[in-house]
C-alpha positions in Angstrom: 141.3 18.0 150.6 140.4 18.4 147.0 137.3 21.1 145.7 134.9 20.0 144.3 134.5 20.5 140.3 131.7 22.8 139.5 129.2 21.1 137.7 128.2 24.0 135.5 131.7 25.4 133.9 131.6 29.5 133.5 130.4 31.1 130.3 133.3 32.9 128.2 133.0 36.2 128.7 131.5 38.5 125.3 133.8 41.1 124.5 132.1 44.4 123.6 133.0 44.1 120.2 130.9 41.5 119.5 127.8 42.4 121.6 125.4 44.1 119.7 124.6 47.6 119.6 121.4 48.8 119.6 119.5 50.6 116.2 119.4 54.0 116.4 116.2 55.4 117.2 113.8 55.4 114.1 115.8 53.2 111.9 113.8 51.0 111.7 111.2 52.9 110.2 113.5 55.4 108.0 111.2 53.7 104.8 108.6 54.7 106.2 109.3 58.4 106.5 109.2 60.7 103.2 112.4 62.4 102.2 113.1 65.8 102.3 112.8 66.4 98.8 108.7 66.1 99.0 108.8 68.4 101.3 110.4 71.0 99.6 108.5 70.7 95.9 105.5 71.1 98.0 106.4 74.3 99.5 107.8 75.2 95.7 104.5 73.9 94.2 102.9 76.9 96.6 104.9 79.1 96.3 104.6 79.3 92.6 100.9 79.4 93.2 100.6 81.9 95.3 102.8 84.2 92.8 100.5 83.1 90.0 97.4 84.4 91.9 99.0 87.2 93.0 100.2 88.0 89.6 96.9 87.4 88.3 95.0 89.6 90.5 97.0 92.3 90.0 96.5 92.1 86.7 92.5 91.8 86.6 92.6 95.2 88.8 94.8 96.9 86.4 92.8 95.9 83.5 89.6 96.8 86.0 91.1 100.5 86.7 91.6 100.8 82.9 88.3 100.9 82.2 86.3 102.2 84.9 88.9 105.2 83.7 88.2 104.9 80.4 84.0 104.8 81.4 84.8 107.6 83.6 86.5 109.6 81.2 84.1 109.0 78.2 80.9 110.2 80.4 82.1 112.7 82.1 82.8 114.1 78.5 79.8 113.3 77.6 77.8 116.7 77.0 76.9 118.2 73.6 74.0 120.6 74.6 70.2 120.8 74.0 69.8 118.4 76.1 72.3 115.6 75.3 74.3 115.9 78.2 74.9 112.8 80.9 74.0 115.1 83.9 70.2 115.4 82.9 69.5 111.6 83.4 70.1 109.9 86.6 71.3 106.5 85.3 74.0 108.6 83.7 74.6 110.1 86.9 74.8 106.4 88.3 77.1 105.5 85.5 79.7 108.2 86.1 79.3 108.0 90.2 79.8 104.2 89.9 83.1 104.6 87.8 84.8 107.2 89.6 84.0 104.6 92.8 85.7 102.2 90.9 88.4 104.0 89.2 89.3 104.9 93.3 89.2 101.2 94.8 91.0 99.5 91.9 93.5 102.2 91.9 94.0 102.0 95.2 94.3 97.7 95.3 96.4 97.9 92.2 98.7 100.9 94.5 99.1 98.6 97.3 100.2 95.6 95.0 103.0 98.0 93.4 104.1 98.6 97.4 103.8 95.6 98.3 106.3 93.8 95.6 108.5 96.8 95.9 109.2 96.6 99.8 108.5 92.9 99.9 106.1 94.1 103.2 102.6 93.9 103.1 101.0 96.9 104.6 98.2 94.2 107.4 98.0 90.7 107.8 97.2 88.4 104.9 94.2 87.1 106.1 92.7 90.9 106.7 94.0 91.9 103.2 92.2 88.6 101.5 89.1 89.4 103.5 89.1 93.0 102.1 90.0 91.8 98.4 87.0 89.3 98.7 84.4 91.5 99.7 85.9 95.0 98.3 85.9 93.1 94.9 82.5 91.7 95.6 80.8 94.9 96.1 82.6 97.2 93.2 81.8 94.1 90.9 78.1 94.6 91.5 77.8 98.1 91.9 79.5 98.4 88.1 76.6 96.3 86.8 74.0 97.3 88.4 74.7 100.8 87.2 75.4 99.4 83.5 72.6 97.0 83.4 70.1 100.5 85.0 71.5 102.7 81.4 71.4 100.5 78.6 67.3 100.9 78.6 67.7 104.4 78.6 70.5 104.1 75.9 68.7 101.6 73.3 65.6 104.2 73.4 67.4 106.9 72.3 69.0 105.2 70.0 66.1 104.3 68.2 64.8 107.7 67.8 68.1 108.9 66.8 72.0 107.5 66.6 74.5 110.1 67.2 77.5 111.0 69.3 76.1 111.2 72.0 74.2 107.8 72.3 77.2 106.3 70.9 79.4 108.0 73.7 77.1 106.6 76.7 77.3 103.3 75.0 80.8 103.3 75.1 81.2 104.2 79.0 78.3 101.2 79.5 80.6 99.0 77.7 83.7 100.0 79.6 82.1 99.3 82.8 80.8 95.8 81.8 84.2 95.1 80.9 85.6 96.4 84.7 83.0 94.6 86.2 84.1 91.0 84.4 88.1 91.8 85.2 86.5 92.4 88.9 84.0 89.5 89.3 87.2 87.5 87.9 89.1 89.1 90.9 86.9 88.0 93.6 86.9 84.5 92.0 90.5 84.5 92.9 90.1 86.2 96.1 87.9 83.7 97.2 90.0 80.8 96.0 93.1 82.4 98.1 90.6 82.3 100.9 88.9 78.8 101.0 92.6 77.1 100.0 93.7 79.5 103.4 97.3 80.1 101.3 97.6 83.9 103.5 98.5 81.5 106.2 
């Protein structure tokens, strides 16, 4: 007795070289994804800004500690006798108190930069360090002009009774702390911009 013929005749068989093989995962969007090399000039780009900044605030304290030394220096010398001598006037007083302040903290900050790039370890975290440059350069930056700004009254009267050495010596120290408080007042500029763009982190 013969079979019957199938009426629906079997499919060849694929081989499994010509079944396809699936993409591998996240090929298809491999345009879509940035290359490396973004990735790595943006962490350059940073890191060259974060050396500029501390470069430059390193070198706004020096220049800051150079002449709240100088104003220091130049007041504290400051006495001739019969009765030109800083210590008889308080804004002198204020002056030379302010400067020695000064003369401390940026001497300090620019001491802890010179560690710092020596050992390549930073003495706390970044974020307590910016917080301490922000306000620490705040504060000094204020205190040098208000004592500044409280002599130069005193100064201009006496010059107009009489100009001599040791008018022109108090002058001098004012001077040298205007000048500390703009390399300071630049210094928390920076301090602050390290702190709003958060680059401690």
């Amino acid at each position: 007795m013969s079979r019957p013929e199938d009426p629906s005749p079997e499919k060849p068989k694929e081989s499994p070289r010509s079944a396809k093989l699936p993409p591998p995962p996240g090929a298809g969007d491999a345009e879509s994804q940035a290359p490396p090399a973004v990735g790595v000039t943006g962490v350059l780009r940073r890191w060259r800004r974060d050396d500029l900044l501390k470069k430059g605030s390193i070198a706004l304290r020096g220049l800051g500690l150079l002449f709240s030394l100088l104003a220091f220096i130049i007041m504290a010398s400051n006495k001739h006798g019969g009765g030109k001598d800083f210590d008889k006037y308080e804004e002198y007083r204020y002056v030379l108190a302010i400067a020695i302040l000064s003369t401390l903290y940026t001497g300090g900050q620019v001491l802890r930069h010179v560690h710092e790039l020596s050992t390549g370890r930073e003495s706390f975290s970044r974020r307590n360090l910016a917080l301490v440059d922000f306000f620490g350069d705040q504060v000094c930056a204020y205190l040098l002009l208000s004592a500044a700004s409280s002599a130069v009254p005193l100064t201009n009267d006496m010059r107009e009774g009489s100009d001599n050495i040791f008018t022109d010596a108090s002058a001098s120290a004012i001077s040298m702390e205007f000048l500390a408080f703009i390399a300071l007042a630049l210094s928390a500029a920076l301090s602050g911009y390290k702190l709003s763009n958060r680059s401690y982190i």
